[in-house]
Structures are given as C-alpha cells and as structure tokens.
C-alpha positions as CSV (number, residue, x, y, z in Angstrom):
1,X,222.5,46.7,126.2
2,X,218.8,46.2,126.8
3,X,219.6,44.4,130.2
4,X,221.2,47.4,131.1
5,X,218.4,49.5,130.3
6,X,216.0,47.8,131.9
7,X,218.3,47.7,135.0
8,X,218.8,51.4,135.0
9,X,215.0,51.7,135.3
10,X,214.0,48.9,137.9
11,X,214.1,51.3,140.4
12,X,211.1,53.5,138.3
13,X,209.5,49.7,138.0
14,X,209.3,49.1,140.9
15,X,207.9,52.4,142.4
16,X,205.5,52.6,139.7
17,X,204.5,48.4,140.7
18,X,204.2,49.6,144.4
19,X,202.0,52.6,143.7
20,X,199.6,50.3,141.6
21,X,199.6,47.8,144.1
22,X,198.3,50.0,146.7
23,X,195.4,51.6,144.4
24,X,194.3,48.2,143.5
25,X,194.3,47.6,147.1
26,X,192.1,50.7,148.1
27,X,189.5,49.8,144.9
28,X,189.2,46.5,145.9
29,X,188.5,47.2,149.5
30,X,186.3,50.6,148.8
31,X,184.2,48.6,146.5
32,X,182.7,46.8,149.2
33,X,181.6,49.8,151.3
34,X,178.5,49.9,150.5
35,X,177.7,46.5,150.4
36,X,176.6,43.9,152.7
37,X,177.5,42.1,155.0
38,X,178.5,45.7,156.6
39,X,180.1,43.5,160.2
40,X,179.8,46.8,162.4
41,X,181.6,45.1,165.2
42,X,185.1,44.7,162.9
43,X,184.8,48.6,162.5
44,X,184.6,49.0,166.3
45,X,187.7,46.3,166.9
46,X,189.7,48.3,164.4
47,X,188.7,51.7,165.7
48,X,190.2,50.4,169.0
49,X,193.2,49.5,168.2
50,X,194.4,52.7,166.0
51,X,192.5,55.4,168.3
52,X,192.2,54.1,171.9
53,X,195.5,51.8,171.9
54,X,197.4,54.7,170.2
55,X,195.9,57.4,172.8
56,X,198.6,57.1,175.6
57,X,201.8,57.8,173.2
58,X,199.8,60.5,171.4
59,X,199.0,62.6,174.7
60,X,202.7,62.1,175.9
61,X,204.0,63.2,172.4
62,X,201.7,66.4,172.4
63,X,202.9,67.5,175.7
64,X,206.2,67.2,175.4
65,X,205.9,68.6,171.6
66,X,203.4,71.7,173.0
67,X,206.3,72.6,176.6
68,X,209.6,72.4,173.9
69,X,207.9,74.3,171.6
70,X,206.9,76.8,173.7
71,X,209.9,76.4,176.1
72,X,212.1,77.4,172.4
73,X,209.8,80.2,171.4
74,X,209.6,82.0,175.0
75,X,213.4,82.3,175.1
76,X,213.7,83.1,171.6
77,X,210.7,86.1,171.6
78,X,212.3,86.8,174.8
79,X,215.2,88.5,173.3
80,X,212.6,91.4,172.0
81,X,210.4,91.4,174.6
82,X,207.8,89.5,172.8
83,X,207.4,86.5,175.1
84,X,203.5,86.3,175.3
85,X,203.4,85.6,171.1
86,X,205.0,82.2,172.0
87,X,200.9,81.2,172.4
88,X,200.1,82.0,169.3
89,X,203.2,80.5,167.4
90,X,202.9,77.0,169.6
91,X,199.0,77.1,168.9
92,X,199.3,77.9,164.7
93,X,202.4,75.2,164.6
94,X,200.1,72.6,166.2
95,X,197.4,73.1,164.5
96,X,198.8,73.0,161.2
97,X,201.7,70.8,161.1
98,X,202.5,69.3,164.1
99,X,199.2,68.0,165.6
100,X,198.4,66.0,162.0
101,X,202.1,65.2,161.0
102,X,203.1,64.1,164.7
103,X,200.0,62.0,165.4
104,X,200.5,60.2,161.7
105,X,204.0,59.0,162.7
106,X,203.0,58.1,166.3
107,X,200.5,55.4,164.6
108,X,202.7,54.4,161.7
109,X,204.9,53.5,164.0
110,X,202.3,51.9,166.2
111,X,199.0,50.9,163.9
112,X,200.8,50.8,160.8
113,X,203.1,48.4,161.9
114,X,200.6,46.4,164.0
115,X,198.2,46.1,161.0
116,X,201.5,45.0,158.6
117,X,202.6,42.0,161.5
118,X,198.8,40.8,162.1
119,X,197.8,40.6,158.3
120,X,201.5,39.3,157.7
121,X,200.9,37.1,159.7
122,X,197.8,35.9,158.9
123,X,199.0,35.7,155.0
124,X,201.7,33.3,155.6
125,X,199.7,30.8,158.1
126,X,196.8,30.8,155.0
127,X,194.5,32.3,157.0
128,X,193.4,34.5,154.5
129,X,193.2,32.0,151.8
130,X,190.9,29.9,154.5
131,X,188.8,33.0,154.8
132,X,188.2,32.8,150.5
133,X,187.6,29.7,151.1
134,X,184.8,30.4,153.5
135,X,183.4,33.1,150.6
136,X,184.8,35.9,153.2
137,X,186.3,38.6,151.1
138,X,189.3,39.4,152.9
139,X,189.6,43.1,151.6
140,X,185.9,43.3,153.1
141,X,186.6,42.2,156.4
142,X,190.5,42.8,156.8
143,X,191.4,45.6,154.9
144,X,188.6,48.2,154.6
145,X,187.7,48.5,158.4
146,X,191.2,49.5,159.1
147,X,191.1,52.2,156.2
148,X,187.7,53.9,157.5
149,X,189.0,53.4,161.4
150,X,191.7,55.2,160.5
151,X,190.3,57.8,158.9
152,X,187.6,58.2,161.5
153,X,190.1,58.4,164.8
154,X,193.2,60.3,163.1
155,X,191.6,63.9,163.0
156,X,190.4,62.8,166.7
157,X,193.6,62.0,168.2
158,X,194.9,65.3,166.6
159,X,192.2,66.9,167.8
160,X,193.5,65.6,171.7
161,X,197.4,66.1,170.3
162,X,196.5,69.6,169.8
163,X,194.7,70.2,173.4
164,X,197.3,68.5,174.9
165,X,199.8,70.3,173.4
166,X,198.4,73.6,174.6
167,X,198.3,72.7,177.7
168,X,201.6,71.5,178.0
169,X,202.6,75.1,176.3
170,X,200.8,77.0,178.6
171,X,202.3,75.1,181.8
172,X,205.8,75.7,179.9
173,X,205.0,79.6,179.5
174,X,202.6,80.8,181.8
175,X,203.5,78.7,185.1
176,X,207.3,77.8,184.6
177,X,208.4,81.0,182.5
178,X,206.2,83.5,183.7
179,X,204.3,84.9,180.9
180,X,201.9,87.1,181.9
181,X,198.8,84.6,180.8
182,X,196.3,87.8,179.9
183,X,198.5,88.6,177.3
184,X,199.4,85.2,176.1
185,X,195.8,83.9,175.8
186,X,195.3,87.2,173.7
187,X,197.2,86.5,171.6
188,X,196.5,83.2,171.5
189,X,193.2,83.9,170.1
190,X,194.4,86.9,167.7
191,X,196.7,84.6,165.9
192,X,195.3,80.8,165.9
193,X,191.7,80.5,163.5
194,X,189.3,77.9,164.2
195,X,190.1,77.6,160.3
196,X,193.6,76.3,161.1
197,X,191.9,73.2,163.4
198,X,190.0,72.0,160.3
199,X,193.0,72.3,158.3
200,X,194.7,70.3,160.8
201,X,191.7,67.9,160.1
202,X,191.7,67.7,156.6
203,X,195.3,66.5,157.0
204,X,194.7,64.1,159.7
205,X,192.0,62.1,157.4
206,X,194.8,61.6,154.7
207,X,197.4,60.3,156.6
208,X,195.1,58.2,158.5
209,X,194.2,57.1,154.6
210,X,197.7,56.5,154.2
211,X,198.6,54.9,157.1
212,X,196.0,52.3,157.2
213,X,196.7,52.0,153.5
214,X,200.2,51.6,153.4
215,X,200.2,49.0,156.4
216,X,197.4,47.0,154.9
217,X,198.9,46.3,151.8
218,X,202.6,45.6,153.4
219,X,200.7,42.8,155.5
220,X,198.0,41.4,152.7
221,X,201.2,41.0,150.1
222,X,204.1,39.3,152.5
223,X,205.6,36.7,151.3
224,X,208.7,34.6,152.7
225,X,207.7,33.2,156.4
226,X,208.9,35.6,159.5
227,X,211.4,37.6,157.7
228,X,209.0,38.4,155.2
229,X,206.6,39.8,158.2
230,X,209.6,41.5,159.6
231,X,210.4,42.8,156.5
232,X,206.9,44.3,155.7
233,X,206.7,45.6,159.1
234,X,210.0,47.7,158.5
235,X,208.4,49.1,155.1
236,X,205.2,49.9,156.0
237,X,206.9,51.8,159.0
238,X,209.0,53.8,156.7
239,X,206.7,54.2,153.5
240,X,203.7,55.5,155.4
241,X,206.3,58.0,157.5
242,X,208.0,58.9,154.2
243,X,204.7,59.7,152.5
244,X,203.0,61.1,155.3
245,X,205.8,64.5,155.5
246,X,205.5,64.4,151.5
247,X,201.8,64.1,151.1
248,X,202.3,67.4,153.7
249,X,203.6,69.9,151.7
250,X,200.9,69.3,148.9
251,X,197.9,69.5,151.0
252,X,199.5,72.3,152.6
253,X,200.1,74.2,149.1
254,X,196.2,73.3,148.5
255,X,194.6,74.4,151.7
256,X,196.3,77.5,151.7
257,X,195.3,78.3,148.1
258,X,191.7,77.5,149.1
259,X,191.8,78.9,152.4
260,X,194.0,82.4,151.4
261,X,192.1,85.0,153.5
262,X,193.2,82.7,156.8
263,X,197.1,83.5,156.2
264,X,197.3,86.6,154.4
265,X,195.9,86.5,151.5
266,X,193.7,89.0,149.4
C-alpha cells in the first residue's frame, strides 16, 4: 500500500527535488558575488557567448516576427479601414510579450543548451572535480558568470528584437502594403509607452535568470557519460522554454497591477 502511495507521488518528488536543486544552485553561486577573486574576464567570455553569439538568430527572428505580425494585422484592420493601427498593435505586442518571450527561447535553445553540453561535459571528464581540487569553486567560476551574463545581455538583445522588429513591420506595412506611414507612426506613438519597453525589460532579466539557471544546473548535475549530456541538453532546452511562457503570465499579472495607469487602469 505504502509503495503505491509513494509511487503515486514521485512525480510531486521529483518536481519538488528539481526545484530545490536549482535554488541551491543559485545560493551557492550568488554567494560568491561579492567576493573575491571577482575573474572579470569569465564575465566577458560568458557575455559573449549568450549576447553576441546569439545576436544573428535574434535579429532574423525579430524581423520575420515584426513583417508576419504586421503582414496579419494590416489585412485583418484592413477589413474596417483601420490599417495604419497595425503600428501600434505590432509595437505593444513586441514590446510586451514577444520581444522578451521570443528572445528567451531563441537562447534556450541556443545558450541554454550550450551552457548544459559544455558543463556536462566538463562534469563527466572530472574537470570540475580537478577545478576543487585546485581550491577553484566551480559555482564561482562556472556557474555565476553565466547567471549575471545572462541577465546583463537578455533585456539587450530584446531591446535589438524589438528594433528589429519594427523595422521589419514598418517595411511589411508601409513599403509592401501601402500604409500611409504619417498615420501609422501616429499611431505608433499614441498607442506603444516607453513604459511598455521597460516592461519588456523587467521580463527579459528573469528569463535570462532562468535560462542561465536552468542550463547551468542541467550541466553541473549530469551524470551517465554522453547520454547523460544529451539528456541534460534536451531538459534544459525544454525546462527553461516551459518556464520561461509560465513565469510570463505572473510577471505579466504583476507589472500590470503595478503599472495600471499604462493599460487602462484608474
């Protein structure tokens, strides 16, 4: 009976185990923040590789996000003669949602999983237990660059997702649909707040968190040769993608209860 039981609620077990894994992970890495030796040049390497290496794939994902979106909402204001508010739609959904969410998933896919194979990697050839042997604290030196890298070069990159994507809806609107572009800058400006960019900010500095988090640990805890890399990989792929549209809606219900005035509140 009690094996059953306990059965029933390895799933719970296990989520709860995975969830505590990761906070020890973040306490034992933030710990050392603001201690010495701070190894500037590890923050630069991992800044690198999330912002810069993940640039390309984030521009071509903005502007194909900003010309579809803005492709859909010209022939869909079209039908009342609204056309030039497709600005303002593409602009507030980038800004918000897409621009964060978008860019998140573009470097789990990328970072994420890179930070998962190279730490897996180093975990099952013992490099990591060489670097305790050398009295290098591996959450020091592996894990917490990658954590404030990522937080530092998400909100940027959905800064340039967001840029890009206006451009590519204005090309989509003004120059291949004919939207009269007086209009459509209007309102443009009427309808997108500079409010909703630091929004899209706020969010971007979580799910960088989460990212970095989430692939970190998956790497630092494999176990089981190549497969267990591979396996690792896959999860930290899916957990951080899974959390990131999740961890959405909450910040979302929170910025717009601190924010109210922005989208119609009081």
């Amino acid at each position: 009976m009690w094996t059953g039981v306990k059965d029933a609620f390895a799933p719970v077990y296990r989520f709860l185990d995975l969830i505590g894994g990761h906070l020890i992970l973040i306490g034992k890495a933030l710990v050392w923040l603001p201690r010495r030796p701070f190894r500037g040049q590890t923050y630069l390497e991992a800044a690198e590789y999330i912002g810069f290496g993940s640039l390309p794939i984030v521009l071509l994902v903005g502007a194909a996000t900003g010309m579809v979106l803005s492709l859909q909402s010209v022939n869909a204001f079209r039908q009342f003669g609204l056309e030039s508010f497709s600005g303002g739609t593409t602009g507030k959904a980038l800004a918000l949602e897409l621009a964060p969410v978008l860019t998140s998933l573009m470097l789990a896919g990328r970072a994420g999983a890179g930070m998962a194979t190279e730490l897996g990697t180093m975990r099952i050839t013992e490099q990591i237990d060489a670097l305790e042997s050398m009295a290098v604290n591996p959450h020091q030196y592996l894990v917490l660059p990658r954590i404030i890298a990522a937080m530092i070069v998400t909100p940027i990159l959905t800064l340039l997702f967001f840029v890009i994507g206006m451009g590519g809806a204005y090309l989509s609107a003004v120059i291949i649909e004919h939207v009269d572009q007086g209009q459509w800058i209007a309102n443009l400006r009427d309808i997108v707040h500079p409010m909703d960019v630091i929004q899209g900010f706020i969010k971007a500095i979580f799910f960088g968190f989460v990212v970095a988090t989430v692939g970190c640990y998956q790497g630092y805890n494999a176990s089981g040769g190549g497969r267990g890399v591979g396996l690792g990989t896959t999860r930290a792929v899916v957990i951080a993608s899974v959390t990131t549209v999740v961890l959405d809606y909450f910040l979302s219900d929170i910025l717009l209860t601190l924010f109210p005035t922005v989208h119609g509140g009081p």
